[in-house]
C-alpha positions in Angstrom: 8.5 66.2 11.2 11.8 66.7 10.6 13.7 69.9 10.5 16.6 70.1 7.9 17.7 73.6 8.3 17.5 76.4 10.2 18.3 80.4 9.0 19.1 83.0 10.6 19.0 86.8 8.7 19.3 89.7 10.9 17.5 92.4 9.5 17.3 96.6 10.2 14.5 98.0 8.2 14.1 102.0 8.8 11.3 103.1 10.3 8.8 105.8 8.2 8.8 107.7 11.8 10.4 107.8 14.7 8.3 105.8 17.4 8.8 107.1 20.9 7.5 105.1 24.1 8.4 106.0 27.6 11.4 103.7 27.6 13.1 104.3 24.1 12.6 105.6 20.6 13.4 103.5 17.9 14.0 104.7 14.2 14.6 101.7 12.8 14.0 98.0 13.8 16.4 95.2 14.3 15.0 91.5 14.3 16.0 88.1 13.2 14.2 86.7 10.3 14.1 83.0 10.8 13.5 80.3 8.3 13.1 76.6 9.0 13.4 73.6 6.4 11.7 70.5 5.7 10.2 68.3 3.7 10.2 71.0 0.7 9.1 73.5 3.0 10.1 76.4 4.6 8.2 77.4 7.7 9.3 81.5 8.4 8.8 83.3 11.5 10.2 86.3 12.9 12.7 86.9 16.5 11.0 90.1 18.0 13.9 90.2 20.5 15.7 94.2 20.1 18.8 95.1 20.1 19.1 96.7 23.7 17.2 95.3 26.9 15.0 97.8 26.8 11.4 95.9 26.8 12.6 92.9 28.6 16.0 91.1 29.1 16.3 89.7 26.1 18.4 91.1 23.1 19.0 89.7 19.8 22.4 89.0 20.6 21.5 87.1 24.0 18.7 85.4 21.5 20.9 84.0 18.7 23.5 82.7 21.6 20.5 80.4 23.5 19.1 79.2 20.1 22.8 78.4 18.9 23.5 77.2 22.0 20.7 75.1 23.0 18.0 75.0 20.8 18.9 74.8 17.1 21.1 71.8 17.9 18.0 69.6 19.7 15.7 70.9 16.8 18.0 69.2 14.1 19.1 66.3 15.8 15.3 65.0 17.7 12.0 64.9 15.1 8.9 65.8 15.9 5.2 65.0 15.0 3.4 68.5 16.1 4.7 71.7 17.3 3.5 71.2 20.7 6.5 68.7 20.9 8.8 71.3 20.4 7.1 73.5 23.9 7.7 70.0 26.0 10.4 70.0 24.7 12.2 73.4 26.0 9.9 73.0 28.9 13.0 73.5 31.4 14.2 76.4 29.4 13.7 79.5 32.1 12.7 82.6 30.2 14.2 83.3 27.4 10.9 83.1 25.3 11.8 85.3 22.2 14.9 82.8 21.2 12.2 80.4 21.5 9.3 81.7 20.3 11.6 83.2 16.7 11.9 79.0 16.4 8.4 77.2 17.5 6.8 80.0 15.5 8.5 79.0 12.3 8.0 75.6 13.2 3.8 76.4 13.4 4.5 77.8 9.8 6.3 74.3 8.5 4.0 72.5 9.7 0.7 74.1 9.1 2.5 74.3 5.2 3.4 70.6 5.1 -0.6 69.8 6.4 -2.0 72.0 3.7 -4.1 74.5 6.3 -3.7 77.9 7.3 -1.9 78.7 10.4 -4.9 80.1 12.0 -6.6 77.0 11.0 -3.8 74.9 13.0 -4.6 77.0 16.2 -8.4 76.6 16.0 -9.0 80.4 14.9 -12.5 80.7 13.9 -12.5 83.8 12.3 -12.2 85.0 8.7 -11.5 88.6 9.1 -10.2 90.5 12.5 -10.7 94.2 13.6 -7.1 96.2 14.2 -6.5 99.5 16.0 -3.4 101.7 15.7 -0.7 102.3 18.7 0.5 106.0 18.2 4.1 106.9 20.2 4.2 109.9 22.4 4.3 113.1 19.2 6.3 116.0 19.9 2.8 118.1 20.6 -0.9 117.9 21.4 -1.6 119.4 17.7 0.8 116.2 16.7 -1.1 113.8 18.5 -4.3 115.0 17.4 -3.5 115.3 13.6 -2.3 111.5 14.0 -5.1 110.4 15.7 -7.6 112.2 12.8 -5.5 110.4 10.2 -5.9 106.9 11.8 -9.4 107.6 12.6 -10.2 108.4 8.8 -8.7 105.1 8.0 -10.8 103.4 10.4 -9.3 101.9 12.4 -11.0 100.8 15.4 -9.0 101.3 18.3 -6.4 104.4 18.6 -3.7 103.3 21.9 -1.6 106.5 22.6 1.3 106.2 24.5 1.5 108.0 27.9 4.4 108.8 30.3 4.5 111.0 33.1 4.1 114.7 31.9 2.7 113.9 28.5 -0.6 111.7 30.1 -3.7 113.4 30.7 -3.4 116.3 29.3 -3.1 114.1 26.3 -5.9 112.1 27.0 -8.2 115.2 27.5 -7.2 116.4 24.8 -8.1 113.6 22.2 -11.5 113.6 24.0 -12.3 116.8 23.4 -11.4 116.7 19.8 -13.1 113.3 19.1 -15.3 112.3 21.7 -16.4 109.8 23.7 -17.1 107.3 21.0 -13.7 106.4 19.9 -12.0 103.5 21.0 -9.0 104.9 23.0 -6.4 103.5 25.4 -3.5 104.6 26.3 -0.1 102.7 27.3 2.2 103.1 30.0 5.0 101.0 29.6 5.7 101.2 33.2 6.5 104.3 33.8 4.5 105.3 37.1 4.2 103.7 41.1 1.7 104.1 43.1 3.3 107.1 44.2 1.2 108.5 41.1 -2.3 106.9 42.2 -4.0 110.3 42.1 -2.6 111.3 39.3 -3.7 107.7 37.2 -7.3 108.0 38.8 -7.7 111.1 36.6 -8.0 109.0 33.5 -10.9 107.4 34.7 -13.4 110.1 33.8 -12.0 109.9 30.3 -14.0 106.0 29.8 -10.7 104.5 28.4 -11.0 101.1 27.3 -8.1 100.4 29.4 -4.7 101.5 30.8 -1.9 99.0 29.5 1.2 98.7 32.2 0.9 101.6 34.1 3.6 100.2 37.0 6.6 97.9 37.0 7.4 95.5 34.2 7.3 92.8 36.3 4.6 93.3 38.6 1.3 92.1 39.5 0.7 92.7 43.6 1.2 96.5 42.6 -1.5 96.7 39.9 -4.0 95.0 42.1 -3.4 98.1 44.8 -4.1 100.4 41.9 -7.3 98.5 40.1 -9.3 98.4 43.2 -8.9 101.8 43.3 -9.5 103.0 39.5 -12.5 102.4 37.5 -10.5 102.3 33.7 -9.5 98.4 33.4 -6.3 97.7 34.1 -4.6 95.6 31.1 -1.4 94.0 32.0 1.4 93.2 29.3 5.5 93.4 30.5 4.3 91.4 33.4 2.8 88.1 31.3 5.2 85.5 30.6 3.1 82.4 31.1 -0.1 80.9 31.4 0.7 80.5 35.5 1.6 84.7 35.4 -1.7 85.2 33.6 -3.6 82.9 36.2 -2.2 84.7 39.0 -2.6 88.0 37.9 -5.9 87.3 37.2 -7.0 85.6 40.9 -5.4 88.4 42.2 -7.1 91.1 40.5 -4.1 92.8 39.1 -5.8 93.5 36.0 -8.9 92.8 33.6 -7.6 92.3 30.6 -4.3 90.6 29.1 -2.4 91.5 26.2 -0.8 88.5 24.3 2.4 88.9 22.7 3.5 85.9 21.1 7.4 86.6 21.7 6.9 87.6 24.8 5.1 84.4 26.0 7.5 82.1 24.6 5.3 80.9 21.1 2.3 80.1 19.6 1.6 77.6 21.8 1.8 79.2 25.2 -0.3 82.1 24.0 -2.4 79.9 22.8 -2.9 77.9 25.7 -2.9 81.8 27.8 -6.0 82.9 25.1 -7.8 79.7 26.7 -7.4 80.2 30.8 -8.6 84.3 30.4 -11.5 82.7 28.3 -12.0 80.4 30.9 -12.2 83.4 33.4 -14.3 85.6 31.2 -11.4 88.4 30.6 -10.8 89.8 27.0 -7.6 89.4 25.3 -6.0 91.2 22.4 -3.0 91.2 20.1 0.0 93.8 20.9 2.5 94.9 18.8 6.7 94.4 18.6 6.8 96.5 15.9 6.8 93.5 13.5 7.3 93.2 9.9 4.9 91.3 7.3 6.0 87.7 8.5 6.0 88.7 12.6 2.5 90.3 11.5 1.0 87.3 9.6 1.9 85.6 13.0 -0.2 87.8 14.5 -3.5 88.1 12.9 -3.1 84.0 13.1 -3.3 83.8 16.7 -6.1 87.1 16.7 -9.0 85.0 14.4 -9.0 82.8 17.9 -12.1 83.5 19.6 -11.8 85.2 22.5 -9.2 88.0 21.0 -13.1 90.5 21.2 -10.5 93.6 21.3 -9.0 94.8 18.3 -4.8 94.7 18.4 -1.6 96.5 17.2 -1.9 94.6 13.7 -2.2 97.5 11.6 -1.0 97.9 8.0 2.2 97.6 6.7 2.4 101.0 5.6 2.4 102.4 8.7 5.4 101.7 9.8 7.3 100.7 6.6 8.6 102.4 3.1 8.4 98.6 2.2 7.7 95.5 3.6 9.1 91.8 3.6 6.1 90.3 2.3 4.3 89.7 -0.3 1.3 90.5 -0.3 2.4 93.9 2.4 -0.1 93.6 5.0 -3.2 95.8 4.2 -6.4 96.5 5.8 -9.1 94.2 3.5 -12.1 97.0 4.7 -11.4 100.3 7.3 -10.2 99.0 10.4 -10.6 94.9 9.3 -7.7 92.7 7.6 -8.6 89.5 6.1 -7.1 86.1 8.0 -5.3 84.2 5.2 -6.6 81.1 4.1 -4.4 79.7 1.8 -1.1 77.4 3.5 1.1 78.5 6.4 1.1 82.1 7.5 -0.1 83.4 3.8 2.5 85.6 2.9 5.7 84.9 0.9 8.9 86.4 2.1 10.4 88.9 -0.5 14.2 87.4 -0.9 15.0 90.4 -2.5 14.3 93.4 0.1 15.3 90.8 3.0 18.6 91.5 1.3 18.5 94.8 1.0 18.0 95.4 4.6 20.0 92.2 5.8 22.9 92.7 8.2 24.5 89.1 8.9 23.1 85.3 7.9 24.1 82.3 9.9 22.5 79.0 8.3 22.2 75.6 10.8 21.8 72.5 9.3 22.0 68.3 10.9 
């Protein structure tokens, strides 16, 4: 397999709404479109590395400097036969896995294109169709939150995740219950913003029967969340803190959480999470898809990786629509039936990139080639 060219378009698409977590809110996103070459191909993938170090160290600055610096240059120069080669490859790499991942993901995307499957067919997905939820920021209001959730709800979507951070948590929570119920799907996300300072206050959710609480202490913890799972009954689903297969192993054996969600930039590829999906299968805990705010192409990448079999919890995958006046793709991503979208069959990720809004929203363009 041999690469020809690499491309690098930096994007900022607006966002329809402002999304607010407990770290940041973002109006727009920034990201790097990236675009390998070969063999009449062109494999595309998308950096999901933001522009301030907000959700881990990485930025998209840092992330074009390692790939120019050390990984576009052995990926033109050294062929390989499988996209595996290219993980042994940048085996020694430490961290760093969204310049990776923006590169071995397009790679998946050449190759799968160049064997004439579908990229969930190269990872051994199984599934023709996958079930997607909705992650809803923190709204200015209760009455906010609530007409959100009703709207998501009536698109069917079957899981709502509302974001939580200290003073906007379980009144929230409560709140949604006693408007909807019991029987919806909800979770709510932390992104790190408690310690176990708040143990009393976290233990509250548990008479609420969340599906689970994602991140509720340090980004990079697990010996924390284990203190606060024994004691709470809502499953504790860890994210920020899985960068590896050996994270996801320990957190695991130490009972840090019960649940993992896989983000494919955040693990360093396809591969990796791959390989991640596998060991919680082995140890009988669910897995599901989370969100970077992704357009069409970063989606496609992840309802691949979702038709694997042991994603049994709907993830962040929803519609374009939500989040975008217009999308990369073509088609826009779209939910086939309420709550379901359709795993492409045809070559590659299944989605052409439209050449003419990437311009539109494009910033810079670097191309790479032997």
């Amino acid at each position: 397999m041999k690469i020809e060219k690499v491309k690098f378009e930096r994007l900022k698409m607006p966002l329809l709404s402002p999304f607010q977590t407990s770290f940041a809110t973002e109006t727009d996103r920034e990201f790097i479109l990236v675009s390998v070459y070969g063999d009449g191909h062109v494999g595309y993938a998308e950096c999901v590395a933001m522009d301030a170090p907000v959700y881990n160290e990485e930025t998209i600055d840092t992330a074009i400097h390692i790939a120019e610096q050390f990984i576009i240059p052995k990926v033109l120069e050294k062929d390989i036969e499988t996209p595996d080669d290219f993980s042994k490859e940048f085996a020694w790499m430490r961290r760093n896995n969204m310049a990776k991942s923006g590169i071995e993901s397009a790679i998946w995307d050449l190759y799968s294109k160049q064997k004439g499957i579908s990229l969930a067919q190269a990872l051994g997905g199984e599934k023709e169709e996958i079930e997607v939820g909705v992650s809803i920021g923190i709204q200015p209001t209760v009455e906010d939150l609530l007409n959100t959730v009703e709207k998501y709800l009536a698109e069917g979507y079957k899981k709502i995740k509302i974001k939580i951070k200290p003073g906007f948590d379980v009144e929230r929570v409560k709140a949604v219950r006693d408007r909807f119920g019991y029987d919806v799907p909800l979770m709510a996300d932390a992104n790190s913003a408690y310690t176990l300072d708040d143990i009393d206050l976290l233990k509250q959710l548990d008479q609420y029967k969340l599906i689970m609480i994602e991140q509720p202490l340090a980004h990079d913890d697990i010996i924390d969340h284990a203190t606060l799972q024994r004691q709470m009954e809502t499953p504790i689903c860890l994210d920020e803190s899985i960068h590896s297969v050996e994270d996801a192993r320990k957190a695991i054996e130490l009972g840090a959480c019960k649940i993992i969600n896989i983000k494919i930039g955040r693990v360093g590829g396809l591969a990796e999470a791959k390989k991640l999906h596998d060991l919680c299968q082995s140890y009988g805990v669910p897995v599901w898809c989370g969100g970077m705010l992704e357009s069409g192409v970063g989606r496609a990448h992840n309802i691949a990786i979702a038709s694997l079999a042991n994603f049994t919890i709907p993830g962040d995958t929803s519609a374009s629509k939500k989040y975008w006046a217009e999308d990369i793709t073509e088609p826009e991503v779209v939910l086939s039936k309420p709550g379901i979208v359709s795993v492409p069959t045809s070559p590659g990720i299944g989605y052409e990139v439209r050449q003419e809004v990437v311009d539109k929203y494009l910033l810079s363009s670097k191309v790479y080639t032997r």
